[in-house]
N, C-alpha and C positions, 0 to 999 in steps of 0.2 A: 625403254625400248618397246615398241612397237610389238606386236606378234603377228604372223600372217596375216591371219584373219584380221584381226584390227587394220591392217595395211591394205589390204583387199575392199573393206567393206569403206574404207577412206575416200579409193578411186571409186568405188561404184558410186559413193554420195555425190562425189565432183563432178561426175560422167552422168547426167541425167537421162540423155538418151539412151544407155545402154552400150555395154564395152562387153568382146570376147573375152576368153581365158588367155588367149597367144598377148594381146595387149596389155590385160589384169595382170602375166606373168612379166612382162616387159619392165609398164609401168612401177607395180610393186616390187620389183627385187626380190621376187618369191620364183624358184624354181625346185625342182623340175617344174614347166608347166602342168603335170599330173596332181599336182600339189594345191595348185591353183583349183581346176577341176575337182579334186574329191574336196575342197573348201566352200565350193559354191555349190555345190550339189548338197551339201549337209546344210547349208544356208536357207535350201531354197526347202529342203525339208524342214527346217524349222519355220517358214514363211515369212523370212525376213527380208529373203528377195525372191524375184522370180528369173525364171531362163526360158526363152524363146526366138523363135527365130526370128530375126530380124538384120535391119544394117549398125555394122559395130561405129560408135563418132570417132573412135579413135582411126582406124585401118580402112575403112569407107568400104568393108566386104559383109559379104551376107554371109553369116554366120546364126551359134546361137549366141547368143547377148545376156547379160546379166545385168537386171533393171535392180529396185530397189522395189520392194510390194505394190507402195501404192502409188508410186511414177514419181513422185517429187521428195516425199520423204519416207521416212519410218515408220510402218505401221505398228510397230510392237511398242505397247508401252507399261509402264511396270503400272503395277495392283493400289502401291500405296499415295496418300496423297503430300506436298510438303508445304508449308505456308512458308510464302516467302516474303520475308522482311521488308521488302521493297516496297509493294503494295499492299501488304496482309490480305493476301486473297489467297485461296486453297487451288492449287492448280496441278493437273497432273506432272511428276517427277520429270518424263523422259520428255515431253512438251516442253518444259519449262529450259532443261539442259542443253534442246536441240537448238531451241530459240535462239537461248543464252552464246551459244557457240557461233551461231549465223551472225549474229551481232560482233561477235570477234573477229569471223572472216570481213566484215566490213569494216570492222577499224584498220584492222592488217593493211588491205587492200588502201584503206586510205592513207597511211602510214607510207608503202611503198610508194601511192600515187605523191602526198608532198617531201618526197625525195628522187622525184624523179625519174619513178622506175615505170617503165610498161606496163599498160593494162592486160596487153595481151601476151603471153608467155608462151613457148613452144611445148615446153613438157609442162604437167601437171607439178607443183609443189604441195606436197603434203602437210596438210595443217602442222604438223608436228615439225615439219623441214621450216618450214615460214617460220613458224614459234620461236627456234633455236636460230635460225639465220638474223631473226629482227634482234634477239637477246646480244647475240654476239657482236650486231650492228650499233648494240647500246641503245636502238632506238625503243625498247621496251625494258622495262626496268628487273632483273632478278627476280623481286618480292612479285612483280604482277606476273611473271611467266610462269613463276612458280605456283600462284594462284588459280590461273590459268592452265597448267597444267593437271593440277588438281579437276578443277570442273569437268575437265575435257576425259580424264582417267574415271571420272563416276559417270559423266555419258555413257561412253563404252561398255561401263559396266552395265550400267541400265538397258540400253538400247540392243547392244550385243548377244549380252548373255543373260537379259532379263531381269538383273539383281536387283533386288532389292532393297533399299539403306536402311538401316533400322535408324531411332529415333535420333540419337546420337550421331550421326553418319547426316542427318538432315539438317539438324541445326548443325554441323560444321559447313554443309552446304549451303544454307541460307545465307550466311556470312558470307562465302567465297563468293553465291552471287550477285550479293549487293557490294562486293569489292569492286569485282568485273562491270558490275552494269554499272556502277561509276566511273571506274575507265574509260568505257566506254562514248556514256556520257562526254568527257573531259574529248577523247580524242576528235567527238562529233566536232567540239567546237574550234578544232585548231585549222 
């Protein structure tokens, strides 16, 4: 399960342009709104995201807004480096996890596309709703959700709170991501 902030820092990935806290509370299921607020206020102390004023994409008002650092992604990235199996190349941790995960929203997405589903959707679905809706749909299989759930639980870590995997923690990583980037792979071609 999810925790606030992990929920939070979800829609803000999703929400490029920048969302208030009234639709961060909306969207996430996180109340009081006050909750939301001292969340992103400690977020933006940490410079994980930023807050300003601007217009919100969700409620089309001028507000203050909560971006993500450096407008498109994540600027925080962990210290250590992981070599991953795929290519043997040394590449940073939290680079390599974000990537890894954008690759999944585009299988996803293509997944719901060859069944049918809409591109465009009214509310946002949450990596983590999409995950368990494809699972339970059968159209992604237990072993790889579960894998997949895995990657996406050490992003967060990384990305969120900074952590760092020790050596062991990476080579279970490297595995999971050369699981994934083969899925991936597979799904490209259907």
């Amino acid at each position: 399960m999810a925790t606030s902030k992990e929920k939070i820092l979800e829609i803000i990935e999703e929400v490029k342009k920048g969302i208030c806290d009234d639709c961060l509370s909306r969207l996430s299921k996180v109340s009081p709104r006050q909750q939301v607020n001292t969340i992103t206020r400690k977020l933006q102390e940490d410079g994980i995201l930023r807050r300003e004023k601007g217009i919100c994409q969700e409620c089309s008002k001028q507000k203050l807004i909560n971006k993500t650092s450096s407008g498109d992604s994540y600027s925080i990235y962990a210290g250590s480096l992981l070599l991953d199996k795929a290519d043997q190349s040394t590449v940073n941790i939290a680079e390599k996890l974000d990537s890894v995960r954008r690759k999944i929203i585009k299988a996803f997405d293509k997944i719901d596309l060859g069944c049918g589903k809409s591109e465009e959707k009214k509310e946002i679905e949450h990596f983590s709703e999409k995950l368990a809706r494809l699972e339970k749909e059968e159209r992604i299989t237990r072993n790889i959700a579960s894998v997949i759930r895995l990657v996406n639980t050490f992003r967060n870590l990384v990305i969120y709170d900074r952590y760092i995997p020790n050596p062991e923690e990476c080579e279970l990583l490297g595995k999971a991501l050369l699981i994934v980037h083969n899925w991936c792979e597979k799904v490209k071609q259907i």
